[in-house]
PAZA-603779 format. One line per field, with one value per residue (C-alpha): residue in three letters; x, y, z. Coordinates in steps of 0.5 Angstrom, whole numbers, plus 500, padded with zeros to 3 digits. Example, Ala and Ser with C-alpha at 12.3 -4.5 7.8 and 13.67 -1.06 7.14 Angstrom:
residu	[Ala / Ser]
c1	[525 / 527]
c2	[491 / 498]
c3	[516 / 514]
This chain:
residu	[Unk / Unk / Unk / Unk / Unk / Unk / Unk / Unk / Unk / Unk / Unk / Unk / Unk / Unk / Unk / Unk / Unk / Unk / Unk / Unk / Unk / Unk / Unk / Unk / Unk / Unk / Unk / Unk / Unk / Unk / Unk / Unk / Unk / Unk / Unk / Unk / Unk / Unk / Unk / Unk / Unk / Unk / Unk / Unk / Unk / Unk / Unk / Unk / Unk / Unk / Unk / Unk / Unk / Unk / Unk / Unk / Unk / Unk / Unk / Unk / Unk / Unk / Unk / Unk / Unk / Unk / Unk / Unk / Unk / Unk / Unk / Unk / Unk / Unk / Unk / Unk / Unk / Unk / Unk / Unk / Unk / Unk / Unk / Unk / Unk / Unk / Unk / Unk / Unk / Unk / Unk / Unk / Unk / Unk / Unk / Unk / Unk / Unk / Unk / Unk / Unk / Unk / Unk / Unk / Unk / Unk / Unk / Unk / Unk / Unk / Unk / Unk / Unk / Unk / Unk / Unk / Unk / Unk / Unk / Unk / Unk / Unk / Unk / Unk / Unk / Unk / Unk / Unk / Unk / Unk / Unk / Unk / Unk / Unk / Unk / Unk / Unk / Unk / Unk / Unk / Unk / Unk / Unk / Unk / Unk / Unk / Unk / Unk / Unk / Unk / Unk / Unk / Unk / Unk / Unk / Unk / Unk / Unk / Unk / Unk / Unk / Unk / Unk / Unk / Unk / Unk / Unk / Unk / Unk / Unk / Unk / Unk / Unk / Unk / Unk / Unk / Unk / Unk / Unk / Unk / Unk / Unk / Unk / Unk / Unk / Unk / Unk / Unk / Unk / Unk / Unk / Unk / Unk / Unk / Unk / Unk / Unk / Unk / Unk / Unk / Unk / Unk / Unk / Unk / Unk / Unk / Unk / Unk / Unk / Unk / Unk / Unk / Unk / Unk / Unk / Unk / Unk / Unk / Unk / Unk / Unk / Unk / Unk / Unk / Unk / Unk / Unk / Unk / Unk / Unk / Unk / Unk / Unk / Unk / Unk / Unk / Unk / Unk / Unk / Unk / Unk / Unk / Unk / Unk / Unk / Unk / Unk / Unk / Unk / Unk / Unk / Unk / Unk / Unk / Unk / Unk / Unk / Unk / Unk / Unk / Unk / Unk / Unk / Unk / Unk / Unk / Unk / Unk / Unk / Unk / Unk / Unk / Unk / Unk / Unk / Unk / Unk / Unk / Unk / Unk / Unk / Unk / Unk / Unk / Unk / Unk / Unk / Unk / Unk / Unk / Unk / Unk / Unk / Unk / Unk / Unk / Unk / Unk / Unk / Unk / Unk / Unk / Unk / Unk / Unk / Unk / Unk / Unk / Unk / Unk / Unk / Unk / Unk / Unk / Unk / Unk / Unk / Unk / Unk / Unk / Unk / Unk / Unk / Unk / Unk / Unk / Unk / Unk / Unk / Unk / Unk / Unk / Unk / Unk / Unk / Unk / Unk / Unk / Unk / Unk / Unk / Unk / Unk / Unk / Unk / Unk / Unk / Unk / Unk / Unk / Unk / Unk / Unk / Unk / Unk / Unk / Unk / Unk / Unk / Unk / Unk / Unk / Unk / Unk / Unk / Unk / Unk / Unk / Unk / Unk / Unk / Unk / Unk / Unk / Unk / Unk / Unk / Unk / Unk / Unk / Unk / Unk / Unk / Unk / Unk / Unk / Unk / Unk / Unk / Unk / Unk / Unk / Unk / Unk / Unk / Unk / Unk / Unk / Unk / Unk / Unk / Unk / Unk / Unk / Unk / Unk / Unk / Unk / Unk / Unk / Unk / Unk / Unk / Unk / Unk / Unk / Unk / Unk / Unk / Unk / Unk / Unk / Unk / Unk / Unk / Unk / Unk / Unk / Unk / Unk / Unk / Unk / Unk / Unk / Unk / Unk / Unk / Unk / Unk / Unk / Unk / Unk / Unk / Unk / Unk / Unk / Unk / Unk / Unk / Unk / Unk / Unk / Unk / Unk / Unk / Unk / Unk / Unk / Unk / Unk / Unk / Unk / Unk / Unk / Unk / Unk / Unk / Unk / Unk / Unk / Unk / Unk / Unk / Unk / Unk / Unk / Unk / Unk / Unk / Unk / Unk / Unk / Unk / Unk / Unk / Unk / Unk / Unk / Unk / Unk / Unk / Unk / Unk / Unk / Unk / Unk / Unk / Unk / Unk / Unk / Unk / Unk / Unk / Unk / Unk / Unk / Unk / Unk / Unk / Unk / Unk / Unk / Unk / Unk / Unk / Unk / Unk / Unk / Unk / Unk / Unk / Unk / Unk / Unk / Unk / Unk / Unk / Unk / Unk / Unk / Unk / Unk / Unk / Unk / Unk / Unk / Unk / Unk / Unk / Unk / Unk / Unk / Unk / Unk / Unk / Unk / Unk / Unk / Unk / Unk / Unk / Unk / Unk / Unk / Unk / Unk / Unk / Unk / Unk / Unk / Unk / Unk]
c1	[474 / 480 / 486 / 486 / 485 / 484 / 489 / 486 / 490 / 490 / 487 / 492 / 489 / 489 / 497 / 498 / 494 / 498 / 505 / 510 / 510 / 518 / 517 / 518 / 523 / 527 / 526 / 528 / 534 / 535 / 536 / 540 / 534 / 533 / 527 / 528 / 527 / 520 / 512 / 510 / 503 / 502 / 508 / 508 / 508 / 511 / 512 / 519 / 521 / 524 / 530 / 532 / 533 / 537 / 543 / 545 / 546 / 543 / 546 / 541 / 540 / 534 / 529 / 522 / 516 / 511 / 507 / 503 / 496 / 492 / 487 / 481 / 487 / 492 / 500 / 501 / 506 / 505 / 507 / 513 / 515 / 514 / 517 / 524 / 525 / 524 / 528 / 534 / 534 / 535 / 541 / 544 / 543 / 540 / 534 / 527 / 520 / 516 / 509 / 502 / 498 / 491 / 485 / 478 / 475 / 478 / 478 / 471 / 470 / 471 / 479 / 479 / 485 / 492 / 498 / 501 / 499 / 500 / 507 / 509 / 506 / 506 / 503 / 500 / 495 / 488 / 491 / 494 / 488 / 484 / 485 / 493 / 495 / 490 / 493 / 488 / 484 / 488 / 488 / 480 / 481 / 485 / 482 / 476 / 478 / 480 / 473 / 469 / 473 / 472 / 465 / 465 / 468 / 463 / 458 / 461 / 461 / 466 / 471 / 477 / 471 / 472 / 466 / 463 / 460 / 468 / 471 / 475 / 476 / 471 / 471 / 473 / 471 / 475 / 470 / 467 / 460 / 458 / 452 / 457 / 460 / 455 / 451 / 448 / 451 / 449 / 441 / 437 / 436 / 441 / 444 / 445 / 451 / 451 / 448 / 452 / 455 / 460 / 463 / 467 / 473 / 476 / 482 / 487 / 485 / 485 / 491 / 492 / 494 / 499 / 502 / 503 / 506 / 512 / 513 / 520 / 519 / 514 / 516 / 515 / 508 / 506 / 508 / 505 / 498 / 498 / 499 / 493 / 489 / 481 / 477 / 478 / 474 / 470 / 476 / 478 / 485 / 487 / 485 / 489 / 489 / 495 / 488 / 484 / 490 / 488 / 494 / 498 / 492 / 492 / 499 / 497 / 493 / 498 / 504 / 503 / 501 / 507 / 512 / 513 / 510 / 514 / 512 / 515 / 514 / 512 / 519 / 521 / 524 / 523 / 517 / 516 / 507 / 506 / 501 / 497 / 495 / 491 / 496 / 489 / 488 / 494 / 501 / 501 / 507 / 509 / 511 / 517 / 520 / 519 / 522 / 528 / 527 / 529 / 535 / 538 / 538 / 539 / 543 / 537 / 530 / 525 / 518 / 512 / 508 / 500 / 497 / 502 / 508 / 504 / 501 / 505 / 512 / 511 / 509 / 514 / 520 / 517 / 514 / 516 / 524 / 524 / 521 / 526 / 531 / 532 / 536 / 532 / 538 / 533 / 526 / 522 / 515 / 510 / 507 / 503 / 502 / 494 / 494 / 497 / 492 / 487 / 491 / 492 / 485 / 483 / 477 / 478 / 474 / 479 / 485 / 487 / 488 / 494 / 495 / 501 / 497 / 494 / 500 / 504 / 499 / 499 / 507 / 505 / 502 / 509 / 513 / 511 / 512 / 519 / 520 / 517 / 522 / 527 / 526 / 528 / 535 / 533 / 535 / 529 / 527 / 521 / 518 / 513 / 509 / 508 / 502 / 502 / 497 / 503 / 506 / 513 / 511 / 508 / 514 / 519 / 515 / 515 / 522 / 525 / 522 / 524 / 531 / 530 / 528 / 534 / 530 / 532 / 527 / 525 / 520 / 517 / 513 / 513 / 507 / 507 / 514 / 515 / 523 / 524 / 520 / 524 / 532 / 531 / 529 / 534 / 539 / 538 / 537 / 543 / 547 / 543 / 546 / 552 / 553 / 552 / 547 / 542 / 542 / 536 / 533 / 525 / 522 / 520 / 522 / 518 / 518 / 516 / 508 / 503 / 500 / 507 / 508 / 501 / 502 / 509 / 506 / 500 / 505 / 511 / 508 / 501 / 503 / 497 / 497 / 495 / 491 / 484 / 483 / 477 / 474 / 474 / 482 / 484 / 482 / 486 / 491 / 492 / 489 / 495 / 500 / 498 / 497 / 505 / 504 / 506 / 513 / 510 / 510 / 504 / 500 / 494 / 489 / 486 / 484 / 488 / 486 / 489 / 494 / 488 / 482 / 477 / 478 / 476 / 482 / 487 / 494 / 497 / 492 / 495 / 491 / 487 / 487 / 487 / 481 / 484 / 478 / 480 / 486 / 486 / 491 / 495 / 498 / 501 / 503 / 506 / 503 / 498 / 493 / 488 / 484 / 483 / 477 / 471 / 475 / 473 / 475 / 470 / 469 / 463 / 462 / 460 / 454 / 458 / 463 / 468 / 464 / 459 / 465 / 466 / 465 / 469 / 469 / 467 / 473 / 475 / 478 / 477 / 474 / 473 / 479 / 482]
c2	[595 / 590 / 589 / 581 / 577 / 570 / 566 / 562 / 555 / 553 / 546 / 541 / 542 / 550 / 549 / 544 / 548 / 555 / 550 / 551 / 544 / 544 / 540 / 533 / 532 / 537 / 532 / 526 / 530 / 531 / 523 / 522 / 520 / 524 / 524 / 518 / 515 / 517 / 517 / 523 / 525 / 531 / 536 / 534 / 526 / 521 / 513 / 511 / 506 / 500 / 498 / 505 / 503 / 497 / 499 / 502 / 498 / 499 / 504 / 507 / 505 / 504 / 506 / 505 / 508 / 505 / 508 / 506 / 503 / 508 / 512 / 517 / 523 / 521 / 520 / 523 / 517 / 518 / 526 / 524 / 519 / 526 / 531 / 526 / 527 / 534 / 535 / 530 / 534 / 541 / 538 / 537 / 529 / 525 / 522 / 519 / 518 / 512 / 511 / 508 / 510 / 512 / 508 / 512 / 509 / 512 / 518 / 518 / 515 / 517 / 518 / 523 / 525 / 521 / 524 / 527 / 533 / 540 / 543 / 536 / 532 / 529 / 534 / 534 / 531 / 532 / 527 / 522 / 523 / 520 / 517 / 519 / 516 / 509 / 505 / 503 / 502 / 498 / 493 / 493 / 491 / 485 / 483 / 483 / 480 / 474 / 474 / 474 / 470 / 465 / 465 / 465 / 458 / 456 / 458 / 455 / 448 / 447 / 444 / 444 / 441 / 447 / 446 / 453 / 453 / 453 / 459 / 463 / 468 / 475 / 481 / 488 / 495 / 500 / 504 / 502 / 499 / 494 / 492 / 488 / 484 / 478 / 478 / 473 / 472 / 468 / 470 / 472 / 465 / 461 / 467 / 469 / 465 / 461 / 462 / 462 / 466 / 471 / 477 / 484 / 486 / 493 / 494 / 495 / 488 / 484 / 480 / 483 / 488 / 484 / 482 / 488 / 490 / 485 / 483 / 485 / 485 / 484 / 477 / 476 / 479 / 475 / 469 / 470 / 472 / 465 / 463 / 466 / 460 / 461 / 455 / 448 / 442 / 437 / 433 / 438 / 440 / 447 / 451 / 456 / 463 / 461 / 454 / 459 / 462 / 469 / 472 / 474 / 478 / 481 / 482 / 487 / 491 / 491 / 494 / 501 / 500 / 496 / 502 / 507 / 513 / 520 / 526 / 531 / 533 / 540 / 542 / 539 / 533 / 526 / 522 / 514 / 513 / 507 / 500 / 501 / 495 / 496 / 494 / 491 / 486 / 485 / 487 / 495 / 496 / 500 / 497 / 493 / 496 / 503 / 501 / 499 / 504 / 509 / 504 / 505 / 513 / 515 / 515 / 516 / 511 / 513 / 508 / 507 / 502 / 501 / 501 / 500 / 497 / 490 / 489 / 494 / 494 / 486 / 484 / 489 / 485 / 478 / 479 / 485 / 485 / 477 / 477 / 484 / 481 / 488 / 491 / 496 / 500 / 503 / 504 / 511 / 509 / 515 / 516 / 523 / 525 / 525 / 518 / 516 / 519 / 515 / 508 / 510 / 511 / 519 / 522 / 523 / 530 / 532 / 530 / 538 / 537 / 535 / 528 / 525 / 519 / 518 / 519 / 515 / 509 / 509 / 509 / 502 / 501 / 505 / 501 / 495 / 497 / 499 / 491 / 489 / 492 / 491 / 483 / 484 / 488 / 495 / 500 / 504 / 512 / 515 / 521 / 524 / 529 / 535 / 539 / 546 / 543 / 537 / 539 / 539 / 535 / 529 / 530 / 529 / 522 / 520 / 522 / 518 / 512 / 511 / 512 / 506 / 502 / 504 / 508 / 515 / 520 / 525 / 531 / 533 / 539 / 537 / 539 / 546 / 547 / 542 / 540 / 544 / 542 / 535 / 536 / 533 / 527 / 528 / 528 / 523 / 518 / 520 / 519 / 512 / 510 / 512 / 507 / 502 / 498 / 494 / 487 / 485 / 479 / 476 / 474 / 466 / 461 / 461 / 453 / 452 / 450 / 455 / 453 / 455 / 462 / 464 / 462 / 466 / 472 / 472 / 471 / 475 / 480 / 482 / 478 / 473 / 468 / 462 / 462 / 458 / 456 / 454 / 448 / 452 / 455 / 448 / 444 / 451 / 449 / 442 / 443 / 449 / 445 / 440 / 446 / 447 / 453 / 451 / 454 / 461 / 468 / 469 / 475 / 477 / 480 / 484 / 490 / 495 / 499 / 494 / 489 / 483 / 482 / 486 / 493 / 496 / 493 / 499 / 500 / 493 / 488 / 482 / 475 / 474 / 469 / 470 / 467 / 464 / 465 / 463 / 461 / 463 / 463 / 469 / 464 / 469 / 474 / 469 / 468 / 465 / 470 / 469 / 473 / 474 / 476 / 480 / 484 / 484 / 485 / 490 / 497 / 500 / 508 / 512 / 516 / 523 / 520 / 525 / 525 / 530 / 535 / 535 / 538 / 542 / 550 / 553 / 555 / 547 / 549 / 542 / 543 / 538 / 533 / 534]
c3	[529 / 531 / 527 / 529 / 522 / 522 / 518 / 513 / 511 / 505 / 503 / 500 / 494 / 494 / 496 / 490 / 485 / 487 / 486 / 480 / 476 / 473 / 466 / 467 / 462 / 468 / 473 / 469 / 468 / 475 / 476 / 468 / 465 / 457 / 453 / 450 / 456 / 458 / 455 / 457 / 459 / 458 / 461 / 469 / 468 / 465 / 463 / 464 / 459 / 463 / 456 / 459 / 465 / 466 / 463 / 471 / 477 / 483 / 487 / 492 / 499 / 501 / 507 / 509 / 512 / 516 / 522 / 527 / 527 / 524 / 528 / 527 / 528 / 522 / 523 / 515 / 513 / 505 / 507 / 511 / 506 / 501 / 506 / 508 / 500 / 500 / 506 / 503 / 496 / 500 / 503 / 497 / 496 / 489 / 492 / 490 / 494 / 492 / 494 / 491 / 488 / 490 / 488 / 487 / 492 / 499 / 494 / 494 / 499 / 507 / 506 / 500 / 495 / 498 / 494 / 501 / 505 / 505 / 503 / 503 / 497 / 489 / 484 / 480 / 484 / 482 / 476 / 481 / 485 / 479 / 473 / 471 / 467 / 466 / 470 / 475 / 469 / 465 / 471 / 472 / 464 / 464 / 470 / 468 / 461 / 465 / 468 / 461 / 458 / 464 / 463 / 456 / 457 / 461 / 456 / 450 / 453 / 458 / 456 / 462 / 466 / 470 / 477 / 477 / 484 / 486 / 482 / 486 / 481 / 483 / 478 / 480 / 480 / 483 / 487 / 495 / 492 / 497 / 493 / 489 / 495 / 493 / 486 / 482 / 474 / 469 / 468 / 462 / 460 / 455 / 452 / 459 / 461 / 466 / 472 / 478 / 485 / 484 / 487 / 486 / 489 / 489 / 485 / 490 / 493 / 485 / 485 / 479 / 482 / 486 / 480 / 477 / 484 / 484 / 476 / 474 / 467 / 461 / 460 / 468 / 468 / 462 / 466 / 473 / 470 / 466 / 474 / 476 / 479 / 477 / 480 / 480 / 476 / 479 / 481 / 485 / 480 / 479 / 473 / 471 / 467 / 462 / 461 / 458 / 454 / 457 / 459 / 453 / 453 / 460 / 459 / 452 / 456 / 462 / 457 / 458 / 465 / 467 / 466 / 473 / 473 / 474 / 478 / 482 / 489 / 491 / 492 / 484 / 486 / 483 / 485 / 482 / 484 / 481 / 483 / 490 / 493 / 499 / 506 / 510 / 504 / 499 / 500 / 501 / 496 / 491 / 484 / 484 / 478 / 480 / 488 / 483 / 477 / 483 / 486 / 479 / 479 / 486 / 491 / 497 / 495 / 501 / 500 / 505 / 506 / 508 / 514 / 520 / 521 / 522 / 515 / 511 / 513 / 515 / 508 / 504 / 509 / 508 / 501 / 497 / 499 / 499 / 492 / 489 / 493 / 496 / 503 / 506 / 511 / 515 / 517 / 520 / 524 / 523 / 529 / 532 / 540 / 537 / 535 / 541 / 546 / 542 / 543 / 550 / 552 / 550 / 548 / 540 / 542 / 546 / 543 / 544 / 551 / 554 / 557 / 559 / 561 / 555 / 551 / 555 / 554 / 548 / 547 / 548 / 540 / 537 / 542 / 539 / 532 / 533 / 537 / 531 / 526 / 531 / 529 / 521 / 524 / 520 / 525 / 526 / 527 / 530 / 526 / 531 / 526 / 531 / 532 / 535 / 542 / 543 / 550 / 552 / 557 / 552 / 547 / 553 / 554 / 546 / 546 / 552 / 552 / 544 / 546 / 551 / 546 / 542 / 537 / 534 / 535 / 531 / 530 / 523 / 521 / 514 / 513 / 515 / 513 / 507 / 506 / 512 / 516 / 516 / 517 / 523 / 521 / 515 / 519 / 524 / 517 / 515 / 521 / 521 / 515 / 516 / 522 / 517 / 522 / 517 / 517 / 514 / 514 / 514 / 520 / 517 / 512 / 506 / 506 / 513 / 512 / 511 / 518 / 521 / 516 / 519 / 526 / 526 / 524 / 529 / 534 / 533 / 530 / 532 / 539 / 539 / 543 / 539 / 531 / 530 / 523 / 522 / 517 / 511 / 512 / 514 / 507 / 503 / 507 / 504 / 497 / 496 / 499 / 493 / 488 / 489 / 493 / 501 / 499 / 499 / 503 / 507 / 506 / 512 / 510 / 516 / 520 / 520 / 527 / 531 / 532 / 534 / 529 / 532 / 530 / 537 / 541 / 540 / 544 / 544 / 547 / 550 / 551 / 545 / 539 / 530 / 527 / 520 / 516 / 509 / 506 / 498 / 493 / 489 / 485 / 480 / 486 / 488 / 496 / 498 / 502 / 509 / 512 / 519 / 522 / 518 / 513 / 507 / 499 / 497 / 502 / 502 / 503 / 508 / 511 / 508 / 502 / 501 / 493 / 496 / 497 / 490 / 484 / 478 / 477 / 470 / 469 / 470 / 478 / 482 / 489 / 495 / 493 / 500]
């Protein structure tokens, strides 16, 4: 008999599951945060009271992480953002992740849990992973309350003379159901409602959720939601929440929600996991409040921002930090030596063998995206998730051609190895920070025309040689101009695979224009959205979801989560 055993990895949930969970009054401790301060749920996660928080200043420097175009192979930026955090903790510094929440429908979906990987996660994660702590819920809840107080009104007489075949406002569920893209509401006969088109949006993608994710406040909360523009009546004027005298009590179910959630990561220290919007179709980041919740308690704020550098880390610049009135000092793009093989042309069935050509091609798309950050004036770091089948040969190719474009390179194993396995990028963050480089400024000026704002992003950004507006988009843009909201960021809703809007254009495709769609409101969010291409609000689920993996033992263990 050989003495060989093979060696069995455990799965994320395995290793989540097998963690020590400190009290999480212990890790608010850490951060000088008593049991006054926090709702607890349960003894491993918290609500943070914001009176309680107000009281210091901010006094963290803070870094994003983005990634490249994402690929069938995985980059890993949520681990990065959790396995940098641990890493600066075994160093010694006060530092808190800040990451999103996950929504139930990628959980279920293709994608699976999303609370980090490996040793380099936000636990507990089966709770982070589904309901935690009702926050998901309670935005489906007020934003559906808007929809039935909406069609009450209708039902009841119409007063605001609202035109019904221009209602803008959709329902929500948080899960991929295509079913519900287009339907019909209203029938049943005259206790039914009026009958009219209607559509849902996923929870991610309700501009609810966007709210929640840049409010300040109680009193700020209230007043954007009241903000919310739900259609327009027949004379085309806008109709908004605060008409239908809905948001006080939007605003009530969202109280509890509006306060961050505390976790620990794998290796005990502070995490804040609070809002989720998507980055392909709303703003991808994390809440305001729980971003400065951090800033005020430690000395180091490591937060990400979805999908690749041109959407997340575009619309946390341009959005989220002009609204926050935040000053990133540096960024990280993840990127892995697989995922640029897949840009550069590979075989997604062969991505173990070496391909210096490949890798070299793909460099394209990661170079891109550190000219891109560039453009903001954040210094910019390279973590490269390494895999045991990347060859020297391809790691020399990454690393060098980072270095020419002015950019730190650094190898992470945080997956494998946790803090540990991230002291290089540690190091390299901090001796960037210590330069003190950082000049931090938005790409456009928010009170330059919606047309000009688009076109600057899909230029500067994307590099596409030109925009196409059709009909539809050109009438949004002038009714919003007249609506008061022509002076607002712009928030692109498009694919996340390619900096074009045809997924299947990977790399850095050159010679192509942006299809401006629609151009919509997120009056209370504060930006006004277009969608580019065929993206869509509601994602469907795929051949295998990843819910037929699922189940929960006798003894109450989950399986299958990821």
């Amino acid at each position: 008999m050989s003495d060989v055993t093979t060696r069995t990895v455990p799965t994320d949930i395995e290793i989540a599951q097998a963690a020590t969970v400190r009290p999480i009054i212990e890790v608010a401790a850490d951060i000088g945060l008593g049991p006054e301060a926090l709702i607890a749920y349960g003894t491993a996660k918290a609500k943070v009271r914001l009176d309680a928080l107000r009281a210091n200043e901010r006094r963290g420097r803070l870094v994003l992480v983005t990634g490249i175009n994402p690929t069938a192979a995985g980059e890993g930026k949520s681990t990065v953002t959790i396995g940098l955090s641990q890493a600066l903790q075994q160093r010694g510094h006060c530092v808190a992740a800040c990451i999103r929440e996950p929504s139930l429908g990628p959980v279920f979906g293709m994608k699976g849990g999303a609370a980090g990987g490996g040793y380099a996660q936000v636990i507990p994660m089966e709770d982070i992973n589904l309901h935690f702590t009702g926050d998901f819920h309670a935005i489906s809840s007020a934003h559906n309350l808007l929809s039935a107080l909406l069609d009450n009104h209708l039902h009841q007489g119409n007063r605001l003379g609202i035109d019904h075949r221009r209602i803008t406002w959709p329902r929500t569920l948080d899960m991929n159901d295509r079913a519900l893209r287009h339907i019909i509401v209203g029938l049943g006969g005259p206790l039914g409602g009026i009958p009219r088109e209607e559509r849902v949006v996923i929870t991610p993608a309700s501009e609810i959720m966007a709210i929640m994710a840049l409010a300040n406040d109680q009193a700020d909360l209230e007043e954007r939601l009241g903000r919310i523009i739900v259609g327009t009546t027949q004379d085309r004027q806008p109709v908004r929440a605060w008409d239908l005298k809905a948001q006080g009590a939007m605003a009530l179910l969202l109280k509890d929600a509006l306060m961050p959630n505390l976790v620990q990561t794998l290796e005990g220290g502070p995490a804040f996991v609070h809002c989720g919007p998507f980055g392909n179709i709303a703003h991808g980041c994390n809440s305001v409040v729980a971003t400065d919740a951090a800033l005020r308690v430690a000395d180091l704020v490591i937060t990400e921002a979805g999908f690749g550098a041109d959407l997340g880390a575009e619309k946390f610049f341009d959005i989220k930090c002009r609204s926050a009135g935040l000053q990133p000092e540096a960024a990280i793009i993840v990127a892995t030596v697989r995922a640029l093989k897949l840009h550069g042309g590979a075989d997604k069935s062969d991505l173990a063998t070496p391909d210096p050509a490949a890798v070299e091609g793909g460099f394209e798309n990661l170079a891109r995206h550190i000219e891109n950050v560039q453009q903001f004036g954040v210094p910019t770091i390279v973590s490269l998730n390494r895999f045991i089948t990347d060859s020297d040969e391809e790691l020399d190719i990454i690393r060098h051609s980072c270095e020419a474009m002015g950019a730190t390179f650094a190898l992470t194993e945080v997956w494998e190895k946790g803090g540990e396995g991230g002291m290089e990028l540690a190091e390299m963050l901090l001796g960037v920070l210590d330069e003190g480089k950082a000049d931090f400024h938005p790409i456009y000026d928010e009170k330059r025309p919606i047309r000009e704002k688009i076109e600057t992003i899909a230029t500067q950004i994307y590099r596409a040689d030109g925009v196409d507006f059709l009909p539809a988009a050109e009438r949004a843009m002038q009714q919003l101009t007249e609506f008061g909201l022509g002076e607002t960021p712009v928030c692109i809703a498009k694919t996340q695979y390619s900096f074009s809007d045809d997924p299947t254009k990977l790399g850095a495709p050159t010679g192509f224009r942006i299809t401006i769609r629609e151009v919509y409101p997120s009056a209370g969010a504060g930006f006004v959205v277009a969608t580019a291409g065929d993206i869509m609000t509601m994602p469907g689920l795929g051949k295998t979801p990843a819910a037929e993996r699922m189940r929960v033992d006798a003894d109450g263990t989950i399986e299958g989560l990821f």
